[in-house]
C-alpha positions in Angstrom: 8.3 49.6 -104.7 10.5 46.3 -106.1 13.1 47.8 -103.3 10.4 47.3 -100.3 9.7 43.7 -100.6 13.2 43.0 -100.5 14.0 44.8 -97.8 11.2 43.2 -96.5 12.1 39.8 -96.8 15.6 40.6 -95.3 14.1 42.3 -92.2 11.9 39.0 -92.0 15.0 36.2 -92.3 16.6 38.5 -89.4 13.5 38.1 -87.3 12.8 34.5 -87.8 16.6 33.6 -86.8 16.6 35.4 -83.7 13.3 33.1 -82.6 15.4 30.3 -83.2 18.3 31.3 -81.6 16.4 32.4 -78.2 14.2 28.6 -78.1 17.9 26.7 -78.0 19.1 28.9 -75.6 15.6 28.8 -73.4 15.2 25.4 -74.1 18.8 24.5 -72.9 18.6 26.3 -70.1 15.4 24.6 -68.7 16.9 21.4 -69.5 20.0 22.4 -67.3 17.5 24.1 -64.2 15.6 20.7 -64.6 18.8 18.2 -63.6 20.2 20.6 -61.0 16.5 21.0 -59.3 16.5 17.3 -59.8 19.9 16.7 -58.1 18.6 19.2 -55.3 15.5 17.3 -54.7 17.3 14.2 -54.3 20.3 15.5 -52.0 16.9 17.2 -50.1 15.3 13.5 -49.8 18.4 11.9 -48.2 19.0 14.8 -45.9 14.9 13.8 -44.7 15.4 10.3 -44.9 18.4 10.5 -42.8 16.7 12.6 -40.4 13.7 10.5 -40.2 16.4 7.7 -39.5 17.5 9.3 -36.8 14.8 10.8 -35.0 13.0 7.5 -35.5 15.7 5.7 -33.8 15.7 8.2 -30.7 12.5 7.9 -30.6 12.4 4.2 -30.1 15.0 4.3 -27.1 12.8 7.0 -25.2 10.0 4.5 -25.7 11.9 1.8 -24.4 13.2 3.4 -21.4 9.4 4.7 -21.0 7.9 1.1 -21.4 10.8 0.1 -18.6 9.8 3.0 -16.5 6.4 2.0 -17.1 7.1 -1.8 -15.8 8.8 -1.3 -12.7 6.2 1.1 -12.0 3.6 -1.1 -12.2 5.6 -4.4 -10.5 5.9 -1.9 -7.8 2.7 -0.9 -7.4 1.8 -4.8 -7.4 4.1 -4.9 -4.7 2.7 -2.5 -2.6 -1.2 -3.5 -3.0 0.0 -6.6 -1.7 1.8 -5.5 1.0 -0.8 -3.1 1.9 -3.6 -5.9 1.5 -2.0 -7.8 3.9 -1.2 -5.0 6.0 -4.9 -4.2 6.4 -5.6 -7.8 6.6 -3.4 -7.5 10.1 -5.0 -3.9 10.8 -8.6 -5.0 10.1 -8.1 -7.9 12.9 -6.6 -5.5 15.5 -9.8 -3.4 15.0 -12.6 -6.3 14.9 -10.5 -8.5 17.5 -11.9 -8.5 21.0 -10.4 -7.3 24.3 -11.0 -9.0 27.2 -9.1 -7.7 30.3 -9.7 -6.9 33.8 -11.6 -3.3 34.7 -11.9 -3.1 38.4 -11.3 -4.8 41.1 -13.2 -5.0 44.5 -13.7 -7.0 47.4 -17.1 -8.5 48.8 -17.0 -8.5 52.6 -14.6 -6.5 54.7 -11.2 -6.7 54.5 -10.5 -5.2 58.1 -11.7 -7.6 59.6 -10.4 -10.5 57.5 -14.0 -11.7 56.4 -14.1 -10.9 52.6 -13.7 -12.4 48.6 -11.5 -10.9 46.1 -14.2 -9.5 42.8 -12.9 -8.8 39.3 -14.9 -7.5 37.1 -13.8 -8.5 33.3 -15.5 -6.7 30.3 -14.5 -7.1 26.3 -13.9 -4.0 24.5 -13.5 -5.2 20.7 -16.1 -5.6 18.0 -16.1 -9.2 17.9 -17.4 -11.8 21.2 -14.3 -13.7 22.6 -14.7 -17.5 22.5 -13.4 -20.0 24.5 -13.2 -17.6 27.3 -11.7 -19.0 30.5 -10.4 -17.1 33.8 -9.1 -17.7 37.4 -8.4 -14.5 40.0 -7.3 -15.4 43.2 -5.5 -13.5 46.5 -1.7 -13.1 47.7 -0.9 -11.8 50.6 2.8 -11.3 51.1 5.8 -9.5 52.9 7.2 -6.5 51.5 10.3 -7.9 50.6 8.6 -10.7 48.3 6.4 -8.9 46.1 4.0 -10.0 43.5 5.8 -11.8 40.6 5.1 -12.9 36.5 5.1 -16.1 37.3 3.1 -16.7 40.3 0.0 -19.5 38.7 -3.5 -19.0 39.3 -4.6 -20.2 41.7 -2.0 -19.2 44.5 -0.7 -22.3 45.7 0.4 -20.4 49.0 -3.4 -20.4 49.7 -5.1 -22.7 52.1 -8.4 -22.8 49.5 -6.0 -24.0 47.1 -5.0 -27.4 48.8 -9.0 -28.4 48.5 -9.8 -30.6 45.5 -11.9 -28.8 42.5 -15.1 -29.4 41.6 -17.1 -29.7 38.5 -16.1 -28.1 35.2 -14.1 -26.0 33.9 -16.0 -23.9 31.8 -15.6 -22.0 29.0 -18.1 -19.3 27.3 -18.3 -16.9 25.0 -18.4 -12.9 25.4 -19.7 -10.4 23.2 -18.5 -7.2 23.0 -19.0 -4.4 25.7 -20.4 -7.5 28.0 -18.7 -7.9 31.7 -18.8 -11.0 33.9 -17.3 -11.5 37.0 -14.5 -13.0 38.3 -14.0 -14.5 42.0 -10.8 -15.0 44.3 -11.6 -17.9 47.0 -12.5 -16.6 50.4 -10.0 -14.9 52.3 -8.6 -17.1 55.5 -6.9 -15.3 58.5 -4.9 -18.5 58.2 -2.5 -16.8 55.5 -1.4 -14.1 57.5 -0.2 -16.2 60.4 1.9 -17.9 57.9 3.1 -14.6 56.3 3.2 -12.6 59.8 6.5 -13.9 61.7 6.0 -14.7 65.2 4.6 -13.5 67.7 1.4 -13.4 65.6 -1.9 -12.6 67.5 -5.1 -13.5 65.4 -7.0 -10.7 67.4 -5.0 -8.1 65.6 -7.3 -6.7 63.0 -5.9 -7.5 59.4 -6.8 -3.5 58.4 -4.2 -3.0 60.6 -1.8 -5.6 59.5 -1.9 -4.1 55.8 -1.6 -0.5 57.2 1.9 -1.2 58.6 3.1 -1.5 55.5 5.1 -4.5 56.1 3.0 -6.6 53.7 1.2 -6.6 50.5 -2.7 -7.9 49.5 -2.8 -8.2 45.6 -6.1 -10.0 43.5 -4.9 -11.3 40.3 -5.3 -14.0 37.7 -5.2 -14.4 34.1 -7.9 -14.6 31.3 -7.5 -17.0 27.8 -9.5 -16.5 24.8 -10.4 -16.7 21.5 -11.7 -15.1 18.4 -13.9 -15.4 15.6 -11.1 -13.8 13.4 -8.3 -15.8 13.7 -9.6 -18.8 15.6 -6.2 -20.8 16.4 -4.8 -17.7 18.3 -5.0 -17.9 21.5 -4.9 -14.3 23.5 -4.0 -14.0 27.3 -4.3 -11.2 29.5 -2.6 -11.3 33.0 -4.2 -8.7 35.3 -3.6 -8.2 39.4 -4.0 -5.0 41.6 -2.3 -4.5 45.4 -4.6 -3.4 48.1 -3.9 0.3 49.2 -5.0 0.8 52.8 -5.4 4.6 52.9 -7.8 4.8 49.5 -8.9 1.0 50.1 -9.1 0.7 46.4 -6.4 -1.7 44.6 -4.2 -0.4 42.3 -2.2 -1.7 39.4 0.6 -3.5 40.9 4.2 -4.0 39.5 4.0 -7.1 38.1 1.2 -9.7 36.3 0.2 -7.5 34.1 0.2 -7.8 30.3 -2.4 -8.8 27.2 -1.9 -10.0 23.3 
């Protein structure tokens, strides 16, 4: 039984060294796993910072190129609201404008027989009345190789009506939209076609049958000036004039004198 004890004892200093010599070795070894995970980790940081650096510094030159992007955009669009502004400005006064221009033309009287006054009807088409309307119409009555030009003034200084001094005057109205008015030619004097017909020139011949020859042209025109309510320093003109057709005895638009702005 003295035997067992000692053996005992043995068996237990064996045991409790082997404890001791496993902790060291444990304990070491944690110690060494610590550092390297440590060293890891910090390797690991720098990798992310770097990273980070980088995609941070990408990230601002994309937002600088957008924010560029982003400015010329908007300068442009600046650019084109005004233009367009002022566009419509311009469009917006072509469509509220008014229009004031000669419609038909007619005669009161006869013109076979000479006896007759030229009648133009004028009517504004715009939105807006025209102010400071004035107008003149008159007659020509010319050979065939002298036809109606730009130029010719209102009233026709070729006509005998013309030589007599004017009277009262000159007025000047306003017309609203879709309103006509008339204009008048001064009377018609068998005196202009002796000077336009060459000689031998009977005055018996009637002047239907002058025109119908075809040797000489009848035109009514004139010119209107106006106004708007828009753009009030403008001054618009429109230059009408029709030549006489003696087989439809209607007057169509001539060659020349006509034009609006």
């Amino acid at each position: 039984m003295t035997n067992n004890p000692k053996g005992s004892s043995d068996h237990q200093c064996k045991v409790d060294k082997m404890p001791t010599h496993r902790e060291v070795t444990i304990n070491g070894g944690v110690k060494i796993d610590g550092l390297k995970e440590l060293g890891d980790n910090y390797k690991t940081t720098h990798k992310d910072d770097a990273r980070h650096d980088t995609r941070n510094f990408a990230l601002a030159i994309i937002s600088t190129v957008l924010i560029a992007i982003y400015a010329g955009f908007t300068l442009w669009q600046v650019c084109l609201t005004r233009q367009i502004i002022a566009e419509g400005g311009v469009q917006a006064h072509r469509d509220l404008r008014p229009y004031i221009y000669s419609e038909k033309m007619d005669v009161l009287g006869s013109i076979d027989n000479g006896e007759w006054m030229g009648q133009v009807e004028v009517i504004n088409t715009g939105k807006t009345p025209g102010t400071k309307v004035e107008g003149c119409a008159d007659f020509a009555f010319r050979p065939k190789d002298r036809p109606m030009t730009d130029d010719l003034v209102c009233p026709n200084p070729e006509n005998p009506a013309t030589e007599k001094p004017t009277t009262g005057e000159k007025s000047r109205f306003v017309l609203g939209s879709s309103r006509p008015f008339n204009l008048y030619t001064s009377g018609f004097s068998m005196k202009v076609t002796q000077q336009a017909v060459a000689p031998p020139y009977s005055p018996d011949i009637p002047f239907g049958k002058v025109l119908a020859t075809g040797g000489f042209y009848l035109y009514i025109y004139g010119e209107i000036t106006y106004t708007d309510l828009i753009d009030d320093p403008t001054k618009h003109r429109t230059y009408f004039c029709g030549r006489y057709n003696p087989t439809t005895k209607l007057f169509e638009v001539c060659e020349k004198h006509n034009s609006m702005n």
